[in-house]
C-alpha positions as CSV (number, residue, x, y, z in Angstrom):
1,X,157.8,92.7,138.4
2,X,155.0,90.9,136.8
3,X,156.2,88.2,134.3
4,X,155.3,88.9,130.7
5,X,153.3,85.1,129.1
6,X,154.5,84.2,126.0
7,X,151.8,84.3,123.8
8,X,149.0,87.1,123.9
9,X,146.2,85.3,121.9
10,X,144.4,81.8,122.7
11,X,144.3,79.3,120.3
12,X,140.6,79.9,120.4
13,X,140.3,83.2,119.6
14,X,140.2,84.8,116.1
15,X,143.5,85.1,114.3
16,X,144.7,88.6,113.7
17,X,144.6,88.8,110.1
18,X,141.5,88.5,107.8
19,X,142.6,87.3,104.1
20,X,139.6,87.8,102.0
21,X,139.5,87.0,98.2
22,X,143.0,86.2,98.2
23,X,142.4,84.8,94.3
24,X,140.9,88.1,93.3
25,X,142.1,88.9,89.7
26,X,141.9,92.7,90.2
27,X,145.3,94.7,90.1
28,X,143.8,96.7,92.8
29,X,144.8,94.9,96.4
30,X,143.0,96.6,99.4
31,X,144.9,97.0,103.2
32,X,142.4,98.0,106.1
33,X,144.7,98.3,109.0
34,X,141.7,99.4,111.3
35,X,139.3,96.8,110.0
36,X,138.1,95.4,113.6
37,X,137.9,96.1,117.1
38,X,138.0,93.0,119.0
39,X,140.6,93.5,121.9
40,X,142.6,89.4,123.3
41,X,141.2,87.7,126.3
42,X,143.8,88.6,128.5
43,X,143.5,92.3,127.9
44,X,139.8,92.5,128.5
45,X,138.3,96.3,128.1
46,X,141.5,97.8,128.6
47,X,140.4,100.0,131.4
48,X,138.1,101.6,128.4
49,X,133.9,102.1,128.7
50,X,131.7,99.9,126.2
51,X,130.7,103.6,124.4
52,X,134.1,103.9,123.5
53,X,134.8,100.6,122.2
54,X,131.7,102.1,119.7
55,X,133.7,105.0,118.7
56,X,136.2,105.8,116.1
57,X,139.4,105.4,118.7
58,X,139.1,102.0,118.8
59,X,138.3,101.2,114.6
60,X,137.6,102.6,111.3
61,X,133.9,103.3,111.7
62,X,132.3,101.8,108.6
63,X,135.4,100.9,106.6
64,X,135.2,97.3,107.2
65,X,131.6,97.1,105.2
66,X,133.3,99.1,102.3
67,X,135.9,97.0,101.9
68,X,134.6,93.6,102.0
69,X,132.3,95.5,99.5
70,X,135.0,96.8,97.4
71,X,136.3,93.6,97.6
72,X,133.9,91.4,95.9
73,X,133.1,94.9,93.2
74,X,136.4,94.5,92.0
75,X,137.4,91.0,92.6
76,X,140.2,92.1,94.5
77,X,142.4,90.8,97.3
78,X,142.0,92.1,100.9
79,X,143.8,92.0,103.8
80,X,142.5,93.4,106.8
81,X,143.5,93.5,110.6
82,X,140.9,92.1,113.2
83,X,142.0,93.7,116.6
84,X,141.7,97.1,117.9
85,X,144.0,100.4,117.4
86,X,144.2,100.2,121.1
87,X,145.5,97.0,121.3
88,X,147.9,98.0,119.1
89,X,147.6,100.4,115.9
90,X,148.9,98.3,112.7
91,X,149.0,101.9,110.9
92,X,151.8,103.3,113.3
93,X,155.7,102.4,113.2
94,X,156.1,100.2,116.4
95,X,158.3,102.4,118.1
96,X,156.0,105.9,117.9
97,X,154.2,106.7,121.1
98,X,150.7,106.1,119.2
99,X,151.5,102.8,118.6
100,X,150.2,101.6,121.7
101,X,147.8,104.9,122.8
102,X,148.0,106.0,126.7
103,X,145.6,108.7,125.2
104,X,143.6,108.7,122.7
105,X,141.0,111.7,121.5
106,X,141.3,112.7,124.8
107,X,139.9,109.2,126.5
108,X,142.5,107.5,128.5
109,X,143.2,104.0,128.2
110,X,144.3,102.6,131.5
111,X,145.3,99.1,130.3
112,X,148.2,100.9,128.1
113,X,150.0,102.3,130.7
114,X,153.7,102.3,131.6
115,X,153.5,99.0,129.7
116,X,156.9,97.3,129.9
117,X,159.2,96.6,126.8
118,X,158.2,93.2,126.9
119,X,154.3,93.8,127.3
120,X,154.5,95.9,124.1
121,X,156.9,93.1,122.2
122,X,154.3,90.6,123.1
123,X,151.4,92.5,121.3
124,X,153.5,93.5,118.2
125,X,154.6,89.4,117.8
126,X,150.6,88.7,118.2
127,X,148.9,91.2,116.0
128,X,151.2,93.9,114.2
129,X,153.7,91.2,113.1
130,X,151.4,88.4,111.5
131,X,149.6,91.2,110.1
132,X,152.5,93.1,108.1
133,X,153.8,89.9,107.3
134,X,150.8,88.8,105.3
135,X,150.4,91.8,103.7
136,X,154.3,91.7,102.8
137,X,153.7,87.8,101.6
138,X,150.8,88.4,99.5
139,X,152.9,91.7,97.6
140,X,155.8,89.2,97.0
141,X,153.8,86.4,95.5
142,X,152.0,89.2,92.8
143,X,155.7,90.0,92.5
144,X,156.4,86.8,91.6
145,X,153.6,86.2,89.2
146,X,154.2,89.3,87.7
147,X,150.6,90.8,89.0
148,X,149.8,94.4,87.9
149,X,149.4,95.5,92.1
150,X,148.0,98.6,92.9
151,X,147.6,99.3,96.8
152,X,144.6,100.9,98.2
153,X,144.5,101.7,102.1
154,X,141.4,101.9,103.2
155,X,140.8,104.2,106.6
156,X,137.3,105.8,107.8
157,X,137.6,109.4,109.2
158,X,135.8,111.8,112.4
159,X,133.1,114.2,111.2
160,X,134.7,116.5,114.3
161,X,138.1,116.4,115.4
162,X,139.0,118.1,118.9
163,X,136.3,120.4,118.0
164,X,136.9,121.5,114.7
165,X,134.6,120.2,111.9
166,X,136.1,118.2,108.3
167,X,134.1,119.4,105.3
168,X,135.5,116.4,103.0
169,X,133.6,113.3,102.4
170,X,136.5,111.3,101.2
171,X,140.2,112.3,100.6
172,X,143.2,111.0,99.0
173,X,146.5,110.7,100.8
174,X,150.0,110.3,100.1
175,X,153.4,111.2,100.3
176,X,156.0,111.1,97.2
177,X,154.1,109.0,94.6
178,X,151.0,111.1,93.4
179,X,150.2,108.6,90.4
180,X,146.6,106.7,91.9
181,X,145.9,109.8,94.5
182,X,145.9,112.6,91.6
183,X,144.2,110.7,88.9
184,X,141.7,109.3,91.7
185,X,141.4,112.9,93.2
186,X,140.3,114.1,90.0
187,X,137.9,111.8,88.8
188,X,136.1,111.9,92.3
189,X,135.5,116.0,92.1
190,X,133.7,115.1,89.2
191,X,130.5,113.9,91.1
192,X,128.5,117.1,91.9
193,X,128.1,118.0,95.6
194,X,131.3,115.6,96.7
195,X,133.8,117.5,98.9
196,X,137.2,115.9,98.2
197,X,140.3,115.9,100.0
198,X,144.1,116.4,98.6
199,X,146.1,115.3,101.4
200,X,143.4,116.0,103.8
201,X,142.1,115.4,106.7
202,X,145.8,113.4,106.7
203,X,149.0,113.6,105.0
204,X,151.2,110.3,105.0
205,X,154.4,110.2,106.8
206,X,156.8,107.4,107.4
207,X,156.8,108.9,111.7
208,X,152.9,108.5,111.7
209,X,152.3,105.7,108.9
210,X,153.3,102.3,108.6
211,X,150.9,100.7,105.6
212,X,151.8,102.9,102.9
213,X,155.6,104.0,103.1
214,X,155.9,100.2,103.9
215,X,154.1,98.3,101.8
216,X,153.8,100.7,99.2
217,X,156.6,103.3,99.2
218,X,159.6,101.0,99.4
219,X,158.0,98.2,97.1
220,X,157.7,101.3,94.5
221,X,154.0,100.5,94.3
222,X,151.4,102.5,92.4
223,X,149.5,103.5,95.7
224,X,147.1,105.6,97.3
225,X,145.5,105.8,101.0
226,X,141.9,106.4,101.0
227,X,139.7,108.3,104.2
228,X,136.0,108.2,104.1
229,X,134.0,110.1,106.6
230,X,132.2,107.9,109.2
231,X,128.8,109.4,109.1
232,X,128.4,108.4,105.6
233,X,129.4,104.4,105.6
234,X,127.9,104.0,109.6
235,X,125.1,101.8,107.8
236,X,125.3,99.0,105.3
237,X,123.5,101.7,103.0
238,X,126.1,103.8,103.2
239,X,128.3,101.4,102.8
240,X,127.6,99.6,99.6
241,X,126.9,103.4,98.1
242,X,130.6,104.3,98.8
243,X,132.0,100.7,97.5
244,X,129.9,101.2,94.4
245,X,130.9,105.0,93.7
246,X,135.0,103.9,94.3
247,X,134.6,100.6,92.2
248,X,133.0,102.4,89.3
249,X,135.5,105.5,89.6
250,X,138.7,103.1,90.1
251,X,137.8,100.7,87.2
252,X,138.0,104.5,85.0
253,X,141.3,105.4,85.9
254,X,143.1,101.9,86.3
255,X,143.9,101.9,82.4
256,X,145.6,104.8,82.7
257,X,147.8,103.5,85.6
């Protein structure tokens, strides 16, 4: 059997976790657990084609420009995760099959299989774990200071999904608290021609979610998970539209949270 190294990432190569803004005075605090797509050295491609590296099973398409956006609108805090979903996917519990995809939409990713316990230890103490633990640091210390926190999770969604086309162009999710995902629900079907989605093209659940019944579930947060579609943030325009349209319809609703 092939020893397992101790260490997955180089002290070269770019830390997991991206902490931007983290003196941002804004009650909102943004996680983007599919912010990048860069994949450690020793892993290389994964067994995956460049194209696919391009496509939405290996990041949020677009997301990481709307929240770095959002961000500096709202003088928020954000902390975002650098490395692939098929590295490892910082939105999944660690022991769920998608965790660590063998497939994913149907491409399969040769570098994941039949992965020993070990292998997939060593890339939850690399990326998942620093990760969670900086989200979970940066909670406790606006905790601590008595912070008004409201978590947004920021995710970018398919226009097609095995086939079957998504009408939205951005929907709330959640599971037990509906306080942020109603109120922003509603002030979002206010703009004329915007398909909105209650739950859709996802519903949170603790089996297939880690962020928000983490982070913001047990914490009793004031929290919401947010799903753009990709085809409308693939370009910077696109982009800073979207960050501009949530800033202006968050900064409404946060007095009433």
């Amino acid at each position: 059997m092939t020893a397992v190294p101790d260490h997955l990432l180089s002290a070269d190569e770019p830390h997991p976790v991206l902490d931007y803004n983290p003196s941002g005075r804004s009650p909102f605090f943004i996680a983007c657990d599919h912010y990048g797509r860069l994949s450690p050295r020793d892993l290389g491609d994964l067994g995956v084609r460049e194209a696919d590296w391009q496509r939405h099973i290996a990041w949020d398409i677009g997301i990481a420009g709307v929240a770095t956006r959002l961000a500096d609108a709202l003088d928020a805090h954000l902390v975002a995760q650098r490395y692939s979903r098929l590295v490892i996917d910082c939105n999944r519990p660690p022991h769920a099959a998608s965790s660590i995809p063998v497939i994913s939409e149907a491409t399969h990713v040769l570098g994941n299989e039949a992965l020993s316990a070990p292998a997939r230890a060593l890339r939850q103490r690399a990326i998942f774990a620093p990760y969670h633990a900086r989200l979970a640091e940066a909670l406790d210390h606006r905790q601590a200071a008595k912070q008004r926190t409201f978590l947004l999770a920021l995710h970018s969604f398919t226009p097609v999904y095995h086939g079957i086309a998504r009408p939205w162009h951005i929907g709330t999710l959640y599971q037990h608290d509906t306080r942020l995902p109603h109120r922003l629900l509603a002030a979002l079907c206010k703009e004329p021609g915007l398909v909105v989605g209650d739950n859709e093209p996802y519903a949170v659940h603790e089996d297939t979610d880690y962020t928000i019944p983490v982070h913001g579930g047990r914490r009793g947060l004031v929290h919401t998970g947010i799903e753009i579609r990709q085809d409308l943030i693939a370009d910077e325009a696109g982009q800073s539209a979207w960050a501009a349209r949530l800033a202006g319809v968050l900064k409404e609703i946060e007095p009433a949270l």
